[in-house]
N, C-alpha and C positions, 0 to 999 in steps of 0.2 A: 538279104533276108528272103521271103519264100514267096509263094505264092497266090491264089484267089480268097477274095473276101467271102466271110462265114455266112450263112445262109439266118435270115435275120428272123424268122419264123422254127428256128427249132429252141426247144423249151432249155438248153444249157447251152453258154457259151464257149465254154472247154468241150464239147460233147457233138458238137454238130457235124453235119455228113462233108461239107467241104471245108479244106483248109484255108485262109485268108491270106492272102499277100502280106507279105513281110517285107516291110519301109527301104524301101531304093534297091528293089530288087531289078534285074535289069530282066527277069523272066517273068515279068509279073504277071502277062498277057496269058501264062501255059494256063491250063485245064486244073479241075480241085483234085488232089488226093485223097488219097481214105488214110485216117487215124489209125496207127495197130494199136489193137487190144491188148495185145501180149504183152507190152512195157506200160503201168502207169506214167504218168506226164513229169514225177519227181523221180522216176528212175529214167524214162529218155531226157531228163537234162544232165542227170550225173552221169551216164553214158556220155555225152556229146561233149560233154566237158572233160572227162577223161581224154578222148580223143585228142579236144585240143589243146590238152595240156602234153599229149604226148608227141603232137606235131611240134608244137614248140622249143618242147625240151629235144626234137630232132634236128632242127633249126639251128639250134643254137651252140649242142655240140658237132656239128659238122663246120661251123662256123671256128670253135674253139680249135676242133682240133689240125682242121688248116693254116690257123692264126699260129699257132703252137710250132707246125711243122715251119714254117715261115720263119719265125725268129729264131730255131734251132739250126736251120739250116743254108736260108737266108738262096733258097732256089727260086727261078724266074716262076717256075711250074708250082709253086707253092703259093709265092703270091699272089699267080692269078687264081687260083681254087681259093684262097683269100677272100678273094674282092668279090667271087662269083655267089659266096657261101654267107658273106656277109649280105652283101643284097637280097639275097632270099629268109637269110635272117632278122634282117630289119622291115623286110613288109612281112615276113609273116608276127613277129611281134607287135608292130604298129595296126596292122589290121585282125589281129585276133581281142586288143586292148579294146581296138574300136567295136565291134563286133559286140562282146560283154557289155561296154558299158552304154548301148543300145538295150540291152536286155534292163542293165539295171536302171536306167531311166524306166524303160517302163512298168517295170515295179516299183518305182518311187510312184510315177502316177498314179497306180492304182489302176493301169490301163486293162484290159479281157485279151488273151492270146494263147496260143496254146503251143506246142511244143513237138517241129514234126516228129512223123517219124522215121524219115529219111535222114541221116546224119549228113552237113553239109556246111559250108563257111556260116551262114545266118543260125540264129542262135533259137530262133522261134520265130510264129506266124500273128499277124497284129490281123487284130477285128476290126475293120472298118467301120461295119454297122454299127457296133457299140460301143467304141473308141470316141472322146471329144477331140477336136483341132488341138484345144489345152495339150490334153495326153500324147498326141500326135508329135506335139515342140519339147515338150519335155523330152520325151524319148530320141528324138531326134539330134537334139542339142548335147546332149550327154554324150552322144557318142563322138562327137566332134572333141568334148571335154575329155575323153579318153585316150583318144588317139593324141591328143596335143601333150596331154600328160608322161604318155608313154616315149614319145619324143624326149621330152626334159629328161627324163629318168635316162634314156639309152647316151644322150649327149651327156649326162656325166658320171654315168660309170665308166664310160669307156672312152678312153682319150684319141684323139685322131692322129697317133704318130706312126702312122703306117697307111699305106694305100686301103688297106683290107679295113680296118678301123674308121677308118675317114667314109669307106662306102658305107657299113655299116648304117653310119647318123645318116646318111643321105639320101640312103635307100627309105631307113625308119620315115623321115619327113616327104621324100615324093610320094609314101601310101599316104600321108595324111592330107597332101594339098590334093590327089587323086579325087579320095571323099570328099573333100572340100570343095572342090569344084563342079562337082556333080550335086552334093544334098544341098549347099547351102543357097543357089538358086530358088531350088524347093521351099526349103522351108523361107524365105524372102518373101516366093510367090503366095506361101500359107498366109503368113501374117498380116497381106493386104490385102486375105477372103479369097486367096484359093482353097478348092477342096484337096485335101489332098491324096486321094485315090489318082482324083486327076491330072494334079501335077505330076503325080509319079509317073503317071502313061506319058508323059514329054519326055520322059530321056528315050534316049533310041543312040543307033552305032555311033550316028556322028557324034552326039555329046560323047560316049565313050573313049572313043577312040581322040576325039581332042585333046582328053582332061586324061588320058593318058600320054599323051605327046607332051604337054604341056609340064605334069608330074615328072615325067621323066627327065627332061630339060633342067626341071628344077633340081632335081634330084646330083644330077650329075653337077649341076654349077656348083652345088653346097657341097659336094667331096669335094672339087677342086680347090673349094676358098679351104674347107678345114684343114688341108694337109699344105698349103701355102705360106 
């Protein structure tokens, strides 16, 4: 998600001079941007959603069409472009699910955010000043609910009999234990009365970098069980 919290004295929440950090952003600390004019806020999210609909559907046939060359031809070079294409196909599916369903939690909330205008992995920028904790858990929990969803959905469309296939599910599940490892501290720390601007200034390299060592770990042990 984005960046610096909205400036709590200007008279529209969509409208004000800085933009607000956006929930487990690991840039939170950068400086506010400026809003463009040129795109209202319902045309820069159907922009940005185009985009990642079209990274997706890039993902996903460069994915197929290694899978494809692999079983026609059954080459070592094929099945590593395979394994290489599934992996980047299953975080980018699991973390674009996750991503969204951040955004639609918090429009279930009701929560104030606005929508950069830089196009970038985070879907929009969350108002601290005028966001509740409530809004905050909603939003945040949803996206875990997405990502866990989009898991279930890749593990049975796509069966694990093949290396490529099997990385696929395991790549999908190490972006989601990734996120999990990182927000759901947060949101723990939220619900027993932290703020959470200020939980989110706790993550830093090392948690990154753990809870991706960790993610990854995971990731590769669950290929090796599903093609086992």
């Amino acid at each position: 998600m984005d960046n610096t919290a909205m400036n709590s004295d200007a008279p529209a929440a969509n409208e004000r001079a800085g933009e607000p950090i956006e929930a487990f952003s690991p840039d939170s600390a950068s400086g506010p941007k400026k809003v463009s004019r040129g795109l209202s806020r319902s045309q820069r999210l159907a922009k940005l959603a185009g985009t990642h609909a079209l990274v997706l559907l890039a993902a996903l046939s460069a994915f197929a069409a290694a899978d494809s060359w692999y079983i026609v031809t059954g080459l070592g070079i094929a099945s590593l472009l395979g394994i290489i294409t599934a992996a980047l196909a299953g975080i980018t599916v699991a973390t674009l699910v996750h991503e969204w369903f951040h955004y639609l939690g918090a429009r279930f909330s009701g929560a104030l955010f606005d929508i950069p205008a830089r196009q970038g992995l985070f879907v929009y920028s969350w108002d601290f000043d005028s966001n509740s904790v409530r809004q905050f858990l909603i939003m945040s929990i949803a996206g875990s609910v997405g990502g866990f969803l989009a898991v279930v959905a890749l593990w049975n469309a796509v069966p694990a009999d093949s290396w490529a296939r099997a990385a696929l599910r395991g790549a999908a599940a190490a972006s989601i234990i990734y996120a999990a490892l990182i927000e759901w501290p947060v949101i723990r720390r939220i619900r027993r009365g932290g703020d959470p601007l200020t939980e989110l200034s706790k993550i830093d390299k090392a948690l990154l970098t753990r809870s991706f060592n960790i993610a990854g770990v995971a990731g590769i042990v669950m290929t090796l069980l599903a093609v086992s």
